[in-house]
C-alpha positions as CSV (number, residue, x, y, z in Angstrom):
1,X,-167.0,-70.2,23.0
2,X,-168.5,-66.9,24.7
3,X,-166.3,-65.8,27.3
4,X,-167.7,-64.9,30.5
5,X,-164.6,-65.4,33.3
6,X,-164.4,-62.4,35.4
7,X,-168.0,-60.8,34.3
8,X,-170.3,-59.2,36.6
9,X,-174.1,-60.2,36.6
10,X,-176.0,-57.3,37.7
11,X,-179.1,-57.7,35.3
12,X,-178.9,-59.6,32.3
13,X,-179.7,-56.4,30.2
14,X,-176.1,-56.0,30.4
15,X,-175.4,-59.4,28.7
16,X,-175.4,-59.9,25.3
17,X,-177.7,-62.8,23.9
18,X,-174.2,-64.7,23.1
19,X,-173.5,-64.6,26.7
20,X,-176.9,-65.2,28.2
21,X,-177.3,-68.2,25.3
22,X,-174.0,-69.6,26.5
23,X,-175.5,-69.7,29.9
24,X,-178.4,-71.4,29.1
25,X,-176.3,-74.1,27.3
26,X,-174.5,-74.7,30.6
27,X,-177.6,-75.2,32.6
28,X,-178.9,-77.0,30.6
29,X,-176.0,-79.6,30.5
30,X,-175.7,-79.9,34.2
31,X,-179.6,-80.3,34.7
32,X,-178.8,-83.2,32.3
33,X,-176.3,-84.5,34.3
34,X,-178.2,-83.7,37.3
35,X,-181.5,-85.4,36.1
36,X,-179.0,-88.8,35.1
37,X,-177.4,-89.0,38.8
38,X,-173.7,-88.3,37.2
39,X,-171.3,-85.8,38.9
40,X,-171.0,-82.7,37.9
41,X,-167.2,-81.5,36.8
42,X,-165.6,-80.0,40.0
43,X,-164.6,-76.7,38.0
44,X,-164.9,-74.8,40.9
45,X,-162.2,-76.6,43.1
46,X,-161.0,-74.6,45.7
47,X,-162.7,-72.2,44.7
48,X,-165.2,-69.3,47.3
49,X,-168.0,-68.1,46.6
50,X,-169.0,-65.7,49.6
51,X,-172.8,-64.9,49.9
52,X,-173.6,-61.6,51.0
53,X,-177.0,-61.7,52.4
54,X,-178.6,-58.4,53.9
55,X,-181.9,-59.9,52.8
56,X,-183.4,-63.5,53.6
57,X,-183.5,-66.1,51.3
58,X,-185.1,-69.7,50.8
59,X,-184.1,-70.4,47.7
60,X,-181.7,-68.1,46.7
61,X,-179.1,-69.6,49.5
62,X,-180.5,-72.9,48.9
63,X,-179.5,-73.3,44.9
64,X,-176.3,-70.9,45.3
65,X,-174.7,-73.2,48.0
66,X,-175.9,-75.9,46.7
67,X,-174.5,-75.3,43.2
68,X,-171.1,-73.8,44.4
69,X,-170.8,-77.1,46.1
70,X,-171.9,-79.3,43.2
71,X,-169.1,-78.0,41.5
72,X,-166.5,-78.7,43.9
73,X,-166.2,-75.8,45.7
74,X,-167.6,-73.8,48.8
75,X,-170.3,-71.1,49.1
76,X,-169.7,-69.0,52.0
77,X,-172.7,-67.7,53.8
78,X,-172.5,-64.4,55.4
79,X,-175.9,-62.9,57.1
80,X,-174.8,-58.6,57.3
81,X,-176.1,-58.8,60.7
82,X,-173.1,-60.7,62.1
83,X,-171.0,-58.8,60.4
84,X,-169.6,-54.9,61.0
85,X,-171.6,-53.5,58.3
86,X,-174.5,-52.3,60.2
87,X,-172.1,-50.8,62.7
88,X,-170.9,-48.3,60.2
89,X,-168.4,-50.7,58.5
90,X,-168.3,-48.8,54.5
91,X,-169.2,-51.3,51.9
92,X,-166.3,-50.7,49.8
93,X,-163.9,-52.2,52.6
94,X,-166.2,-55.3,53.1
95,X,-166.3,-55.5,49.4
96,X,-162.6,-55.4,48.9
97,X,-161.7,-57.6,51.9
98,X,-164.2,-60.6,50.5
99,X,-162.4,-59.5,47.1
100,X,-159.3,-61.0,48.6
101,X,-161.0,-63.8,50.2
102,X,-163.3,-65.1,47.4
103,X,-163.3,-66.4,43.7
104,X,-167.1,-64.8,43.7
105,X,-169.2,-62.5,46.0
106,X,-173.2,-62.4,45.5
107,X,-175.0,-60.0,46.7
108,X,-179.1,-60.0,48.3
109,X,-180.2,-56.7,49.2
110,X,-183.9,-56.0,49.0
111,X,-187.3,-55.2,50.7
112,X,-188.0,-54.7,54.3
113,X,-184.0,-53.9,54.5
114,X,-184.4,-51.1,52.5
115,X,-187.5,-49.8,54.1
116,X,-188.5,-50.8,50.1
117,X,-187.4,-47.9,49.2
118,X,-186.9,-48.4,44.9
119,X,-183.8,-47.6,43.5
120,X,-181.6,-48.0,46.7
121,X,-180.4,-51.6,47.2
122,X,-178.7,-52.1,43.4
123,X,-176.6,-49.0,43.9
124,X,-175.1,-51.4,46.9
125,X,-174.5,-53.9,44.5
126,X,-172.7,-51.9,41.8
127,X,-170.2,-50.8,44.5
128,X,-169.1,-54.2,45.3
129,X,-168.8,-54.5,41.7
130,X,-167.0,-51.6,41.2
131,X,-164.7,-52.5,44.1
132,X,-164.0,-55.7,43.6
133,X,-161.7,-57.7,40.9
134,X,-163.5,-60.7,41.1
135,X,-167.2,-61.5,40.0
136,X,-170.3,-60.1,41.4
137,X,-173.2,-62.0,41.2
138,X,-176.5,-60.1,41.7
139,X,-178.5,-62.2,44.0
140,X,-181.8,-60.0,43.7
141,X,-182.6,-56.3,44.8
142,X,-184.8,-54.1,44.5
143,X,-184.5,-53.7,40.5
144,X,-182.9,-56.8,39.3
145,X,-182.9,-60.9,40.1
146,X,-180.8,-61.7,37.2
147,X,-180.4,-65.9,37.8
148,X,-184.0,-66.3,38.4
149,X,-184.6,-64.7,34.7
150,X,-182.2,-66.9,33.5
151,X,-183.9,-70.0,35.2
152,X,-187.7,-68.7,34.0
153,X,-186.7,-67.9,30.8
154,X,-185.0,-71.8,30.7
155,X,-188.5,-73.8,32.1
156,X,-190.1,-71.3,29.4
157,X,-188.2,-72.7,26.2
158,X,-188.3,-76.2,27.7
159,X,-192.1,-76.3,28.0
160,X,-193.0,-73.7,25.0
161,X,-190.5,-75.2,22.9
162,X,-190.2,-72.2,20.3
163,X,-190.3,-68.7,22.3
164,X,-190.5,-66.3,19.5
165,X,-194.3,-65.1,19.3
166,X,-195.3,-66.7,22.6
167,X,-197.8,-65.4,24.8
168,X,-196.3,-64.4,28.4
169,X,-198.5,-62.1,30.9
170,X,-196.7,-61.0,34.0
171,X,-199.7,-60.5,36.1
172,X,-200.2,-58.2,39.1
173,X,-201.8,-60.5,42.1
174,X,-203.2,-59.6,45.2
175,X,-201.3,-60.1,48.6
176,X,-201.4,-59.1,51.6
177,X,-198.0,-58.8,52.6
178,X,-195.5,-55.8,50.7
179,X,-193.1,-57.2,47.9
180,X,-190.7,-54.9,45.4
181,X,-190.8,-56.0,42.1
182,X,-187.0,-57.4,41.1
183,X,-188.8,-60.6,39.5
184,X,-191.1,-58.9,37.4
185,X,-188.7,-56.5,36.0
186,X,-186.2,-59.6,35.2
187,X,-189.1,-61.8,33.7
188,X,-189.9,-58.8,31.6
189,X,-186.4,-57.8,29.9
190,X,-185.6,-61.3,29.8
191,X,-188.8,-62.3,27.9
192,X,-188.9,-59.4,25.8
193,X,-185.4,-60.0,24.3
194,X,-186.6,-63.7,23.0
195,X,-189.4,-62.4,20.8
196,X,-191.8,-63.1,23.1
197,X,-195.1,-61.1,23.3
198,X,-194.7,-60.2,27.0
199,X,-198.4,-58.5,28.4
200,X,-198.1,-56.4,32.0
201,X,-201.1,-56.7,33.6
202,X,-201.2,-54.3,36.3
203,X,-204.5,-52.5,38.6
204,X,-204.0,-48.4,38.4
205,X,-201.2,-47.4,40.7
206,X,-198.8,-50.4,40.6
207,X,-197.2,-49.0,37.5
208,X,-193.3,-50.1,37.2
209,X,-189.8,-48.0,36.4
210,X,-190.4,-45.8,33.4
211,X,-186.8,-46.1,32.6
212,X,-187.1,-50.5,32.5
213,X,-189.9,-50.7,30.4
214,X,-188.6,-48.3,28.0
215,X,-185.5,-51.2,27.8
216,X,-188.4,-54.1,27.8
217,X,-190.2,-52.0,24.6
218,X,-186.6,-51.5,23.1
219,X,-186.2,-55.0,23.7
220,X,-189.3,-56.1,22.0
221,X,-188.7,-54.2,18.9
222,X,-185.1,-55.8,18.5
223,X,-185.9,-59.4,18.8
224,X,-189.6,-59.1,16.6
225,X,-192.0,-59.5,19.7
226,X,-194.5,-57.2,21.5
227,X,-194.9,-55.7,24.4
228,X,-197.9,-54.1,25.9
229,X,-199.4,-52.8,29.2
230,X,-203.3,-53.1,30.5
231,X,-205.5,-52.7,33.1
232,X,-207.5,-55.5,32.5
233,X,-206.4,-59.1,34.2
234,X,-208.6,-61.2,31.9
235,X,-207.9,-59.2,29.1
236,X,-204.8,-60.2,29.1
237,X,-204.6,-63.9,30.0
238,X,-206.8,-64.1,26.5
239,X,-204.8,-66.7,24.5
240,X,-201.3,-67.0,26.7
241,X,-199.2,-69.4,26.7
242,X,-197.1,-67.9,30.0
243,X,-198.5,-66.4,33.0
244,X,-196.9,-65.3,36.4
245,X,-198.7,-64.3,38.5
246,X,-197.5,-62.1,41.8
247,X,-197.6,-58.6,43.9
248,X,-195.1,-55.7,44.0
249,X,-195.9,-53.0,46.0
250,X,-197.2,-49.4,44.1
251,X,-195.3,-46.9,42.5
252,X,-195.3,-44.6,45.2
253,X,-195.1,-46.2,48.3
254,X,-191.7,-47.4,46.4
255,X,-190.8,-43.2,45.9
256,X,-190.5,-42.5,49.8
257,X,-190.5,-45.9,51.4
258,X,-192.9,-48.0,53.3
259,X,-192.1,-45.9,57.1
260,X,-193.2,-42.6,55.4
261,X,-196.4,-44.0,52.7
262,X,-197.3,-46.7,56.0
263,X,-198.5,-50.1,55.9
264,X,-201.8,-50.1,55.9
265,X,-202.3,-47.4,53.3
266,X,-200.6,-49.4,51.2
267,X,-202.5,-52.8,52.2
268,X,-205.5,-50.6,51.8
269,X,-204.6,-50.2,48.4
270,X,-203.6,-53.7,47.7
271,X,-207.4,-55.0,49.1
272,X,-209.2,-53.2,46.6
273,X,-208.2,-55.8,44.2
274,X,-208.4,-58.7,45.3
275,X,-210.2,-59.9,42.8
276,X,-206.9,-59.9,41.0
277,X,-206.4,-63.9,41.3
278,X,-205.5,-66.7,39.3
279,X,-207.8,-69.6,39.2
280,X,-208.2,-72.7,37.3
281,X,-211.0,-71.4,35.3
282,X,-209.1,-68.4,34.6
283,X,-206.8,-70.7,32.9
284,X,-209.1,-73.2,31.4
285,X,-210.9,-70.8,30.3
286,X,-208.8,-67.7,28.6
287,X,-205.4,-69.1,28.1
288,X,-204.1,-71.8,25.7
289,X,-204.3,-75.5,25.7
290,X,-201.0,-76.5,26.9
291,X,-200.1,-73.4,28.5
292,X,-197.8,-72.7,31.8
293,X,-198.1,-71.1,35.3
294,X,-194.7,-69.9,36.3
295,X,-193.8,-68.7,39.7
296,X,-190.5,-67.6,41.8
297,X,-192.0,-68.7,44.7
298,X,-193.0,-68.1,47.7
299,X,-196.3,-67.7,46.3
300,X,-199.2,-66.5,48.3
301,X,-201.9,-69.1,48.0
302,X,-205.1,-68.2,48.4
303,X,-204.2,-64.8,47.4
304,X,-201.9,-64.4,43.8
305,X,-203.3,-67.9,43.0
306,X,-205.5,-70.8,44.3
307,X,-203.7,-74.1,45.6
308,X,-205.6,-75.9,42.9
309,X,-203.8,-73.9,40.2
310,X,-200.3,-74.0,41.8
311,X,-200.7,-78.0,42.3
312,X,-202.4,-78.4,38.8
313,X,-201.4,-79.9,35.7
314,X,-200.4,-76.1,34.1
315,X,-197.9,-75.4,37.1
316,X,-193.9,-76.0,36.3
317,X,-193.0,-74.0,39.7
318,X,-191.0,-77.1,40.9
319,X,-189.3,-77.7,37.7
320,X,-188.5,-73.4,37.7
321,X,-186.6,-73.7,41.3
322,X,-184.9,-76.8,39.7
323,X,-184.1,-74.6,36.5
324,X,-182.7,-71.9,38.9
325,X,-180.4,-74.2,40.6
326,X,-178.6,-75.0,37.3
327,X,-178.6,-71.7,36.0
328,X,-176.9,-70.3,38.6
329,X,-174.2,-73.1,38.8
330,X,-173.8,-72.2,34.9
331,X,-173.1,-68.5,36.4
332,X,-170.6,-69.4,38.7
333,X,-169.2,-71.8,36.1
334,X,-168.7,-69.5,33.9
335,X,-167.7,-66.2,35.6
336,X,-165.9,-67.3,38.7
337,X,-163.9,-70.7,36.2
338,X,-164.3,-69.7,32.6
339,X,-164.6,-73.2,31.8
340,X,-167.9,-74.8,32.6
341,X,-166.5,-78.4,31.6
342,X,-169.5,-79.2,29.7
């Protein structure tokens, strides 16, 4: 048995297959229990798991609190703005008070409360985690959202059966509202370590971290599949299996932050390809018979994809949040217990 008790998940680059394996073998227990009506074994009895929100969350909260209490114990909400953090409070003492107080912290930090500024909300994160004696579960920031891989990657294999040589395009989709790109990178590094040939389909000037696609290509080569980056949306979607389709904001509004590039410089930028759309023909059309839309939701209708392909026979986004919710009671399982009881 892997052993995962006590282990921080702040991307799952920093897991080994054993351990990200073991944690799909979890979920995918309890969504059988789940999916039969049975209960689920209360290993986290008496046990906190305190939710550190700077950021808001629908689902994130939603299938954390829900898990933790599927499991017998308690997730704590905390929203940082009732809290002394914003009043100069250092994170380090909120870190190691919660240390004391929980079995678990997690930890949202993202977006508009960074000014979406790349590269400064997971340094928050890895201080709680260096503080703190107890796990740290990365809830999503700017870089990584390490359950929702885990969760993707699990409504992949259930739906594509075999993974290795797959078709998955992570598309770039129009919006008009800003998003960083923590989904995207974890889709990526998460796909590219089961073989799959992953496809980044991007317009000019929404290129992503240097430094993580190196680890996607490195990832690719390791586990026998591909990886490749165009500027060509229908290119792309040629023969997939996989696609998600969503927005992250460019490459250098995410340098100096959304106050100093501004708003609608970067909208400006965003409208000139709005074109870049998934739409039933699209998918009829170009990709495989059989094959899957996948989204973390919220999705942007109208905009990343039409309601007829989101509500259409090639969508699993329902079964994906119900995926999440179990892979991230298999998390807490394992880090915050040790023994999943499955």
């Amino acid at each position: 048995m892997v052993d995962l008790y006590m282990k921080d998940l702040i991307t799952t680059q920093e897991w080994t297959m054993d351990e990200i394996e073991e944690a799909l073998r979890v979920a995918a227990r309890y969504k059988q229990i789940g999916r039969a009506g049975r209960e689920f074994p209360p290993v986290l009895k008496n046990k906190n798991f305190f939710m550190v929100f700077f950021a808001p969350s629908t689902r994130t909260r939603g299938a954390f609190e829900a898990g933790a209490t599927l499991l017998g114990g308690h997730g704590v909400y905390v929203d940082v703005s009732t809290t002394r953090l914003g009043a100069g409070e250092a994170v380090k003492d909120v870190a190691k008070m919660y240390d004391i107080y929980a079995h678990g912290i997690g930890v949202r930090l993202l977006d508009k409360v960074i000014d979406f500024k790349y590269g400064t909300g997971n340094p928050v994160i890895r201080e709680f985690a260096r503080v703190a004696k107890k796990p740290v579960i990365n809830m999503a920031d700017d870089m990584f959202h390490p359950t929702q891989a885990l969760g993707d990657i699990m409504v992949m294999r259930e739906k594509l059966k075999r993974l290795q040589g797959k078709k998955f395009v992570v598309m770039w989709a129009y919006a008009s509202k800003i998003r960083g790109p923590c989904s995207i990178h974890a889709d990526l590094l998460i796909a590219s370590r089961f073989g799959m040939d992953v496809v980044l389909a991007h317009p000019p000037g929404f290129e992503l971290d240097p430094k993580i696609m190196g680890w996607v290509r490195e990832n690719a080569k390791e586990s026998g599949g591909s990886f490749e980056i165009v500027n060509d949306y229908k290119e792309a979607l040629k023969g997939a299996h996989a696609v998600f389709p969503r927005s992250w904001h460019t490459w250098q509004l995410g340098q100096v932050g959304l106050s100093q590039f501004g708003l609608e410089r970067e909208l400006e930028i965003h409208r000139k390809y709005r074109d870049w759309m998934l739409t039933q023909e699209l998918v009829d059309d170009l990709m495989e018979p059989g094959a899957i839309v996948t989204h973390v939701l919220p999705v942007f209708r109208g905009e990343e994809a039409t309601d007829e392909v989101m509500d259409g026979p090639n969508s699993v986004i329902y079964e994906q949040a119900e995926d999440n919710l179990y892979a991230k009671m298999a998390v807490m399982a394992l880090t915050m217990s040790g023994d999943p009881g499955v």
